[in-house]
PDB file as gemmi writes it, atoms N, CA and C in Angstrom:
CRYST1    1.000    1.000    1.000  90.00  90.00  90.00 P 1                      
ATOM      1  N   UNK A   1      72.170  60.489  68.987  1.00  0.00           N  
ATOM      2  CA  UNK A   1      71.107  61.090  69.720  1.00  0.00           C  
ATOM      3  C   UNK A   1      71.684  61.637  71.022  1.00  0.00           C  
ATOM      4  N   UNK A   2      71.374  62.770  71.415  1.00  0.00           N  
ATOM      5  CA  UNK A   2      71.596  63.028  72.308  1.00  0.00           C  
ATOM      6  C   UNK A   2      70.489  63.944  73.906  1.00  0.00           C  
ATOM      7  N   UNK A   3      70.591  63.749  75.128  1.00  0.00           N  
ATOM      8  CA  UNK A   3      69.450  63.376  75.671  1.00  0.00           C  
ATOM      9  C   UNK A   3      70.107  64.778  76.677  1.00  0.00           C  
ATOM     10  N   UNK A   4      68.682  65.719  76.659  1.00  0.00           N  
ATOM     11  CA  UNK A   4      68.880  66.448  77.814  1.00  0.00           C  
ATOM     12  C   UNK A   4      67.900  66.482  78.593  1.00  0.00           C  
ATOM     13  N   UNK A   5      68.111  66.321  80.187  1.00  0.00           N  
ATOM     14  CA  UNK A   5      67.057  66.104  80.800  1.00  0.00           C  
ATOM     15  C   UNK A   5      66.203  67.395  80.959  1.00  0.00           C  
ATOM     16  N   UNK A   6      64.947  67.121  81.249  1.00  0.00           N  
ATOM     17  CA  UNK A   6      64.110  68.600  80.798  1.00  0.00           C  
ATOM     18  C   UNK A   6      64.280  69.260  82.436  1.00  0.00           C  
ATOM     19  N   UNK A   7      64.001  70.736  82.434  1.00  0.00           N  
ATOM     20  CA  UNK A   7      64.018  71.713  83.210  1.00  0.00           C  
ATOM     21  C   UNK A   7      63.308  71.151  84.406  1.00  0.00           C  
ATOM     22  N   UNK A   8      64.111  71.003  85.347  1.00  0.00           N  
ATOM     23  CA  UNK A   8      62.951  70.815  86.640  1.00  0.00           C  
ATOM     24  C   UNK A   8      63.076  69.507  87.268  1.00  0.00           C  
ATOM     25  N   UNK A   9      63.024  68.615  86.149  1.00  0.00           N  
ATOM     26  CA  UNK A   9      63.719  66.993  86.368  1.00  0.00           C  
ATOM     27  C   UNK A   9      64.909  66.878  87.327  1.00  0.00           C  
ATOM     28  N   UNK A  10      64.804  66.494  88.668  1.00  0.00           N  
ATOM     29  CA  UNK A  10      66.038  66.312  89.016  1.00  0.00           C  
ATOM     30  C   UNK A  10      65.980  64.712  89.414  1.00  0.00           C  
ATOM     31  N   UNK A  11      67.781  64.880  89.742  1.00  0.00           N  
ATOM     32  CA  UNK A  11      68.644  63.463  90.092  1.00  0.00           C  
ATOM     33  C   UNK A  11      67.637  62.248  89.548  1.00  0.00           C  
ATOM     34  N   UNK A  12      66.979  62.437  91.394  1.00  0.00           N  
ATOM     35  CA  UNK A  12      66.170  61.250  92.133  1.00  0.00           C  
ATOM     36  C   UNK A  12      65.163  60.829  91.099  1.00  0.00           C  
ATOM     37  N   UNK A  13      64.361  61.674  90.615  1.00  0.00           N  
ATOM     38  CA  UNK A  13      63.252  60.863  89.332  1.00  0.00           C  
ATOM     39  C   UNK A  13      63.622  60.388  88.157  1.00  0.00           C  
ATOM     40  N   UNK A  14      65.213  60.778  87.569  1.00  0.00           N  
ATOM     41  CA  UNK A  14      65.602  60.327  86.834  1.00  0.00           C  
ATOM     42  C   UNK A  14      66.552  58.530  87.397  1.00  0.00           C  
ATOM     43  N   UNK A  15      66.802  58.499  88.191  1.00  0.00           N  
ATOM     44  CA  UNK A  15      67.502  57.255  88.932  1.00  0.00           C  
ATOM     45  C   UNK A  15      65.920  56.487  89.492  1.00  0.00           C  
ATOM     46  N   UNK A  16      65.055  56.944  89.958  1.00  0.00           N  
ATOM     47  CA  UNK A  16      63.924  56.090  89.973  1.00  0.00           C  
ATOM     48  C   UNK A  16      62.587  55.678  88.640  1.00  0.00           C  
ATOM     49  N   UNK A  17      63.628  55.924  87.306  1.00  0.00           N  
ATOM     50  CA  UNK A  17      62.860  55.580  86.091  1.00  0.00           C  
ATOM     51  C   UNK A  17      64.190  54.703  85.730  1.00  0.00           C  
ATOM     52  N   UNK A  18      65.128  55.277  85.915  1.00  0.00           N  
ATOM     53  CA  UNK A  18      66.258  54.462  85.295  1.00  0.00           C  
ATOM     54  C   UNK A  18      66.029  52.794  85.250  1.00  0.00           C  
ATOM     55  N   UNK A  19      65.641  51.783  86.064  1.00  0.00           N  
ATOM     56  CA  UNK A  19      65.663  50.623  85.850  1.00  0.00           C  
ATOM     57  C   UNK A  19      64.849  50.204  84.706  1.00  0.00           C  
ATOM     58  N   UNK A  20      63.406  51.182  84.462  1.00  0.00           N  
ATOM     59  CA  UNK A  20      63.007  51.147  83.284  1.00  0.00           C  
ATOM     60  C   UNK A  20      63.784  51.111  81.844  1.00  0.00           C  
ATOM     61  N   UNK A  21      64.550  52.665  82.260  1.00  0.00           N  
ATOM     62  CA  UNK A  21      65.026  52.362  80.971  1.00  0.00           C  
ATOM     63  C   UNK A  21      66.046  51.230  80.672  1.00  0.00           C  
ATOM     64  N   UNK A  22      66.856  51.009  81.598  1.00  0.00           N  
ATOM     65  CA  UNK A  22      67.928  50.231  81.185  1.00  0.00           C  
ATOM     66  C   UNK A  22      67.398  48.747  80.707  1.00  0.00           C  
ATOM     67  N   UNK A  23      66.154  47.904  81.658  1.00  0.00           N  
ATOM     68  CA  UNK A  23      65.352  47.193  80.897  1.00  0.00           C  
ATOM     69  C   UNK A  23      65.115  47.453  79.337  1.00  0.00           C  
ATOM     70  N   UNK A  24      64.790  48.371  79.224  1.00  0.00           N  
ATOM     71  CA  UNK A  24      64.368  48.864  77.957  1.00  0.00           C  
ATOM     72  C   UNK A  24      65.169  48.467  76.748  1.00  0.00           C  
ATOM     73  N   UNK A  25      66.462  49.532  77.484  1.00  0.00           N  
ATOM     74  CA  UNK A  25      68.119  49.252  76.015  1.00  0.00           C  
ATOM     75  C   UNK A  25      68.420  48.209  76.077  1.00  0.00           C  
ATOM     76  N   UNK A  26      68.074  47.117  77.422  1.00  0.00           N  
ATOM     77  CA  UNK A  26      68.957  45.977  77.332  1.00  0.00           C  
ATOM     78  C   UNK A  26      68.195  44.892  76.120  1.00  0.00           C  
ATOM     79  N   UNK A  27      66.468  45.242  76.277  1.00  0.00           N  
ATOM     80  CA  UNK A  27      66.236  44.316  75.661  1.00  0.00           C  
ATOM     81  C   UNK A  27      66.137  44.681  73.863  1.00  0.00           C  
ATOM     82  N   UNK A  28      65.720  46.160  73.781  1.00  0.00           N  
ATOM     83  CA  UNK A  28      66.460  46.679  72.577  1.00  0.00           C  
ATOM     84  C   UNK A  28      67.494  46.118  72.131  1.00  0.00           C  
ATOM     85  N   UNK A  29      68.999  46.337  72.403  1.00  0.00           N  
ATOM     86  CA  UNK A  29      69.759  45.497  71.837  1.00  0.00           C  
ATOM     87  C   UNK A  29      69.936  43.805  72.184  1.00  0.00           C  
ATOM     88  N   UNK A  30      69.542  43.196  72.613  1.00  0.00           N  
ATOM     89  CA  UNK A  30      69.144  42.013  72.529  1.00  0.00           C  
ATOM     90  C   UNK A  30      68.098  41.539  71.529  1.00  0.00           C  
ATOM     91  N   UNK A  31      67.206  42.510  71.074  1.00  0.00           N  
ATOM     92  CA  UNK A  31      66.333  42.532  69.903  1.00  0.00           C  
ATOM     93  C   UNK A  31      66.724  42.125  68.793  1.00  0.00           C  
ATOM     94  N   UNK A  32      68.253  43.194  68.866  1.00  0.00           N  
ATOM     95  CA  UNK A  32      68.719  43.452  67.032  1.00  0.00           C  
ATOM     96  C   UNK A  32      68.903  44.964  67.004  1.00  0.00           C  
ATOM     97  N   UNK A  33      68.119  45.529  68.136  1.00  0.00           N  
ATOM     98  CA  UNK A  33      68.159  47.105  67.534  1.00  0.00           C  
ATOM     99  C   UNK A  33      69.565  47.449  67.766  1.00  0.00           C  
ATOM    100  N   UNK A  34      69.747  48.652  66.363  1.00  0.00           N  
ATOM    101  CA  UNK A  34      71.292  48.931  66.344  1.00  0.00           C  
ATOM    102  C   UNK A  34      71.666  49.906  67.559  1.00  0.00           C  
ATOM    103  N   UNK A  35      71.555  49.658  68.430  1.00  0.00           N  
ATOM    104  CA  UNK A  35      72.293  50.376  69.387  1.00  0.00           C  
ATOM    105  C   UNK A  35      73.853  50.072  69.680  1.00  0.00           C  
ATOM    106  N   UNK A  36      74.591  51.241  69.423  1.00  0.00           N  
ATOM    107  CA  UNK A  36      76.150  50.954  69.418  1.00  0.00           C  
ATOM    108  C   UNK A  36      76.507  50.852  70.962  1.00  0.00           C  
ATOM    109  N   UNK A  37      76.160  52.377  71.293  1.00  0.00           N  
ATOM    110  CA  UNK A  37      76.758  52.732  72.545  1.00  0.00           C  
ATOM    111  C   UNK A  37      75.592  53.807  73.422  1.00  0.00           C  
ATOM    112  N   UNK A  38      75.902  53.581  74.229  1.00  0.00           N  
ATOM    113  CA  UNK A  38      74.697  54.637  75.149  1.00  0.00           C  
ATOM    114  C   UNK A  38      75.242  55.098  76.498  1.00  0.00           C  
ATOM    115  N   UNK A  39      75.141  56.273  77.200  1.00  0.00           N  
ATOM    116  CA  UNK A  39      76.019  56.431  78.530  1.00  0.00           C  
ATOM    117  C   UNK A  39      75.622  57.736  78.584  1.00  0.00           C  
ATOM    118  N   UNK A  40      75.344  58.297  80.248  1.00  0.00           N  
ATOM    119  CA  UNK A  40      75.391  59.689  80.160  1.00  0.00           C  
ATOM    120  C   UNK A  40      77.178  60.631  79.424  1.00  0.00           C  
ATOM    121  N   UNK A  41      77.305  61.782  80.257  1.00  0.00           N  
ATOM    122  CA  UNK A  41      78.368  62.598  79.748  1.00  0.00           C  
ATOM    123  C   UNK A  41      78.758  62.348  81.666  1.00  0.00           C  
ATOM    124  N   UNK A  42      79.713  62.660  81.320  1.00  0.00           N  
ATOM    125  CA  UNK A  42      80.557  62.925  83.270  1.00  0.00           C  
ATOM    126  C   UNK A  42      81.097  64.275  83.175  1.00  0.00           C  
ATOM    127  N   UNK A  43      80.994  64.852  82.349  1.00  0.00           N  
ATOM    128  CA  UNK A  43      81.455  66.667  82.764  1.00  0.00           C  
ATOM    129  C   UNK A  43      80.385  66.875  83.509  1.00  0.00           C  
ATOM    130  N   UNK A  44      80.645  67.314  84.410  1.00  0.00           N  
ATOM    131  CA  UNK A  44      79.957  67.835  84.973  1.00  0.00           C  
ATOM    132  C   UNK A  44      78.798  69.409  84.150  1.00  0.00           C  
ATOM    133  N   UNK A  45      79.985  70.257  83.631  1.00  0.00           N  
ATOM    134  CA  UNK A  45      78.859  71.023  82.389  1.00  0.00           C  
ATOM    135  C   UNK A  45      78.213  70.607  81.625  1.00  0.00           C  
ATOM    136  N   UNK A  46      78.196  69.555  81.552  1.00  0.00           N  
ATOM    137  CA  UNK A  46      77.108  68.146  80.644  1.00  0.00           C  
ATOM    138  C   UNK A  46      75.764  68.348  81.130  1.00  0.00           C  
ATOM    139  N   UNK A  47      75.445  68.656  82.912  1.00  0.00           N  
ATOM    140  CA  UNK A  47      74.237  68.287  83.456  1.00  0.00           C  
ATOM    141  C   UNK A  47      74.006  67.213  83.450  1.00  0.00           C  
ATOM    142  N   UNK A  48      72.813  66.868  83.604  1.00  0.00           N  
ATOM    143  CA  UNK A  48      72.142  65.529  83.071  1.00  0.00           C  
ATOM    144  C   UNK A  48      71.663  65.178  81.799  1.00  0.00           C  
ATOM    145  N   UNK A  49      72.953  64.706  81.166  1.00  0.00           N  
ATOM    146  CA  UNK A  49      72.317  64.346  79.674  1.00  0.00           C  
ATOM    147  C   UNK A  49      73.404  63.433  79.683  1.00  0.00           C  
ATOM    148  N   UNK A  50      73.111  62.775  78.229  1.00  0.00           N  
ATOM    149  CA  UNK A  50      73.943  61.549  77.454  1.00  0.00           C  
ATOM    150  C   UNK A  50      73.665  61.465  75.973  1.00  0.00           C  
ATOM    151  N   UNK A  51      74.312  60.515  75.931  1.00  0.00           N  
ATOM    152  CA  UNK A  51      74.206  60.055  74.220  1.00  0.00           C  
ATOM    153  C   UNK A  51      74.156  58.699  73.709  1.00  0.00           C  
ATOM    154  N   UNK A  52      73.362  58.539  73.000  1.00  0.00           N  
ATOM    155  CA  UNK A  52      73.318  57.267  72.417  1.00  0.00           C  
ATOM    156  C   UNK A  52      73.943  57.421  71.262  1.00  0.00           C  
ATOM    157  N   UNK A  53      74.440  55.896  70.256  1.00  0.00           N  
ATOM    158  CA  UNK A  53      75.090  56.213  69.277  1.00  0.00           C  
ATOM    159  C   UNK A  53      74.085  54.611  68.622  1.00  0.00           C  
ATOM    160  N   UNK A  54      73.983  55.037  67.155  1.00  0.00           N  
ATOM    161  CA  UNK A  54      72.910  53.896  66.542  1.00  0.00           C  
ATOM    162  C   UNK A  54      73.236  53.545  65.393  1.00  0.00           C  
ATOM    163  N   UNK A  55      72.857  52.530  64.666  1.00  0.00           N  
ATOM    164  CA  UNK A  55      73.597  52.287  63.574  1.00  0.00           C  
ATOM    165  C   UNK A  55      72.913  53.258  62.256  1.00  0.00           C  
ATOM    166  N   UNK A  56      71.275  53.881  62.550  1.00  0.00           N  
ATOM    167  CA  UNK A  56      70.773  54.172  61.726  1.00  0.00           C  
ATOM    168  C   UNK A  56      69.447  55.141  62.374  1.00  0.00           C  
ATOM    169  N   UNK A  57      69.527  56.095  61.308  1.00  0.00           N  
ATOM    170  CA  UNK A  57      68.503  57.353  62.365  1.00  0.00           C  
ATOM    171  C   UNK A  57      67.153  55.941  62.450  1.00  0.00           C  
ATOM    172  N   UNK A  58      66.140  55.644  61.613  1.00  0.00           N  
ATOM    173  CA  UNK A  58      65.225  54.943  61.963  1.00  0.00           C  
ATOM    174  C   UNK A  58      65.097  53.964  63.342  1.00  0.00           C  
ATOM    175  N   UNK A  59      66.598  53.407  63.618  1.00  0.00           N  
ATOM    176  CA  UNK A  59      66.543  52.589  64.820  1.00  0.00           C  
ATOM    177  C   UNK A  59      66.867  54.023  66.189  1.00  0.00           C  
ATOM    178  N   UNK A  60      67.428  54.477  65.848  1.00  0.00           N  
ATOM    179  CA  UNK A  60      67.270  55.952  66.897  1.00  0.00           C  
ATOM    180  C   UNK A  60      65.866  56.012  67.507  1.00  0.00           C  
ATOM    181  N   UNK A  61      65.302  56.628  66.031  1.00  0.00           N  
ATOM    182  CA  UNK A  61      63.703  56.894  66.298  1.00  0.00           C  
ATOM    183  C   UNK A  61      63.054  55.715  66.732  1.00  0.00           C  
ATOM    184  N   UNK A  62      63.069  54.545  66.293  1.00  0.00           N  
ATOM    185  CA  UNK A  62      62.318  53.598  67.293  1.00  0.00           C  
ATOM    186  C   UNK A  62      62.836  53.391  68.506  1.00  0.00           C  
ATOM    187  N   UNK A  63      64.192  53.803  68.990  1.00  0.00           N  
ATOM    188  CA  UNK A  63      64.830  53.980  70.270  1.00  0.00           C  
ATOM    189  C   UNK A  63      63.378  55.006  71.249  1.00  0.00           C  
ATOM    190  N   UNK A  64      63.908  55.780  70.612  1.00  0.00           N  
ATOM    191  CA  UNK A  64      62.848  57.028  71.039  1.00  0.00           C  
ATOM    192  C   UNK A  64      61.622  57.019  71.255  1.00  0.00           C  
ATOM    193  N   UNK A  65      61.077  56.302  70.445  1.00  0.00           N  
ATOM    194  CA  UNK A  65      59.261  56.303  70.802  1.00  0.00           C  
ATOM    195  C   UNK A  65      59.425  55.541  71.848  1.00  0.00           C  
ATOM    196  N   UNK A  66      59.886  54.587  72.267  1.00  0.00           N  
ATOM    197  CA  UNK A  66      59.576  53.112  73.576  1.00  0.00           C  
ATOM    198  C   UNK A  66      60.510  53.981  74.750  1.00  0.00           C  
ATOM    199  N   UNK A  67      61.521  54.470  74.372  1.00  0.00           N  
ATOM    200  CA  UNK A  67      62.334  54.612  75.673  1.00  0.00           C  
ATOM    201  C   UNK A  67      61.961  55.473  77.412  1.00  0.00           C  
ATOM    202  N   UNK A  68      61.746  54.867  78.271  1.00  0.00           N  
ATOM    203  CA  UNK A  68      61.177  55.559  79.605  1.00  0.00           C  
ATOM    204  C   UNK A  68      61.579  57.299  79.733  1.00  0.00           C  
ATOM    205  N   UNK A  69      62.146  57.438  79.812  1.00  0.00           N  
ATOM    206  CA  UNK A  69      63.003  58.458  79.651  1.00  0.00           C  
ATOM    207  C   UNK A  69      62.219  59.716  78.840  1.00  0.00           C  
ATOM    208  N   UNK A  70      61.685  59.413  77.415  1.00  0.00           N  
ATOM    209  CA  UNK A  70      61.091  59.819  76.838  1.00  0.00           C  
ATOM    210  C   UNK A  70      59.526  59.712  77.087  1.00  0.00           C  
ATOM    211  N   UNK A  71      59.362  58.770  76.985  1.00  0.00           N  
ATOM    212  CA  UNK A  71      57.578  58.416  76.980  1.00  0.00           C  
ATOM    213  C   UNK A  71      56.987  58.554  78.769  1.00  0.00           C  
ATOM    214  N   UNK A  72      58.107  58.941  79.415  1.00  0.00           N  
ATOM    215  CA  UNK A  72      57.771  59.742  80.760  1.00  0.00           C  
ATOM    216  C   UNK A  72      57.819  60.832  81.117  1.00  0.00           C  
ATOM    217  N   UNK A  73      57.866  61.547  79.862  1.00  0.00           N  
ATOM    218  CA  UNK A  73      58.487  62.976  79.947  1.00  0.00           C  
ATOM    219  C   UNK A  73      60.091  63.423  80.907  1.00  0.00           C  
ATOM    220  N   UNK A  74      61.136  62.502  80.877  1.00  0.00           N  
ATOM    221  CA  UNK A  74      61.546  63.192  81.521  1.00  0.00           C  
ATOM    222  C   UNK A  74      62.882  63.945  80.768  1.00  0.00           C  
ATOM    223  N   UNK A  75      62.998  63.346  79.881  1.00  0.00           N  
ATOM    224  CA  UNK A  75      64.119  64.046  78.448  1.00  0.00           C  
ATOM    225  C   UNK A  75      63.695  64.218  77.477  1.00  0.00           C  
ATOM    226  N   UNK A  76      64.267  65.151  76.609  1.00  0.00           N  
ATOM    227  CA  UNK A  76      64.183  65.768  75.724  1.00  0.00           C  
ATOM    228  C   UNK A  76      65.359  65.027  74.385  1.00  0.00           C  
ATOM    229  N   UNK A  77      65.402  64.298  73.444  1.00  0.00           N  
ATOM    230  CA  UNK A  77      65.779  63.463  72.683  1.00  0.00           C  
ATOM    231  C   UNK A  77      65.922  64.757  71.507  1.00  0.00           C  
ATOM    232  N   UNK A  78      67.503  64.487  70.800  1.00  0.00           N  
ATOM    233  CA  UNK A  78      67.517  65.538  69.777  1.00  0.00           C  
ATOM    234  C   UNK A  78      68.635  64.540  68.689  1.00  0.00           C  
ATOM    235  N   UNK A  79      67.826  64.125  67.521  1.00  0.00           N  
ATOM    236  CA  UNK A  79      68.906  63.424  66.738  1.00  0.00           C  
ATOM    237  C   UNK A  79      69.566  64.313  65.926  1.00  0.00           C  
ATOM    238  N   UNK A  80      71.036  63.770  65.556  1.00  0.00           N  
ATOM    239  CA  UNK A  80      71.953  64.545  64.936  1.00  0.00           C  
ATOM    240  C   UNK A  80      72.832  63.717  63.996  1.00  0.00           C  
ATOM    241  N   UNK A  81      72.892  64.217  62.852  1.00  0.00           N  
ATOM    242  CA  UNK A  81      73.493  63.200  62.138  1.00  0.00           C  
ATOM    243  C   UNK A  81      75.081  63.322  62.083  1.00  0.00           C  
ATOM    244  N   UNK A  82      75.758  61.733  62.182  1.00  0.00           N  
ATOM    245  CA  UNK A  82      77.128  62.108  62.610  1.00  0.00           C  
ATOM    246  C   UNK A  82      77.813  61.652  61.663  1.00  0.00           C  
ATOM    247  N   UNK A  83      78.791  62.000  61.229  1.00  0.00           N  
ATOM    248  CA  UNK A  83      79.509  61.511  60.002  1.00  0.00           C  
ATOM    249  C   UNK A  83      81.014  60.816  60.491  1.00  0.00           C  
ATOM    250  N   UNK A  84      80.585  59.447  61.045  1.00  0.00           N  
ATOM    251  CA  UNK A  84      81.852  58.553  61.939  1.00  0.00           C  
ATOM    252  C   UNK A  84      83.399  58.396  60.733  1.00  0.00           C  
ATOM    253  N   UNK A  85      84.402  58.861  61.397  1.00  0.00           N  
ATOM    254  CA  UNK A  85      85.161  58.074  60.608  1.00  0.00           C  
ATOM    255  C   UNK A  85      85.752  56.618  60.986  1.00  0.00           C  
ATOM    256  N   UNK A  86      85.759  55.960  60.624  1.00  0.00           N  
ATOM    257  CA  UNK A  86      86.435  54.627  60.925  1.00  0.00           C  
ATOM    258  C   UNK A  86      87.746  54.294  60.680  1.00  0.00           C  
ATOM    259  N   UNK A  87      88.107  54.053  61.945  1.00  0.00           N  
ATOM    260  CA  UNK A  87      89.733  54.274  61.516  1.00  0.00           C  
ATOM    261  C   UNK A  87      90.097  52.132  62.046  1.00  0.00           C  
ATOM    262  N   UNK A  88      91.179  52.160  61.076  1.00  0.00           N  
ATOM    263  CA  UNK A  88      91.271  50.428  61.212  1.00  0.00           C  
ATOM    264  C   UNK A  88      92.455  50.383  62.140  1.00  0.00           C  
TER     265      UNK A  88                                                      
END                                                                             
């Protein structure tokens, strides 16, 4: 999944929802939900966005309906299916 913040959204309202969300993922994966990995991007041509990584689109999408971020309007959530290779 990957998260772009919507038009207009800046910094400060996204860092004053943030404790929400991070409540949120923490207790998500403390749940069970497959959340691998989650983090914005640091390029700077990134903007404000990130990516989550999940074990399974369904736990994505239940990522998505609860997450602050989303259900505050302040990102825009776009799943993509990734085809990981696993290397040992």
């Amino acid at each position: 999944m990957i998260y772009s913040v919507r038009e207009g959204v800046d910094r400060a309202t996204v860092m004053s929802v943030y404790p929400r969300h991070k409540a949120f993922y923490e207790a998500f994966r403390a749940d069970g939900g497959g959340l691998t990995a989650l983090g914005p991007f640091q390029s700077p041509e990134a903007g404000l966005s990130s990516m989550g990584i999940f074990t399974s689109r369904s736990e994505a999408e239940r990522f998505i309906a609860g997450d602050p971020f989303v259900t505050e309007g302040l990102a825009d959530p776009k799943l993509l299916e990734w085809n990981a290779v696993h290397l040992a």
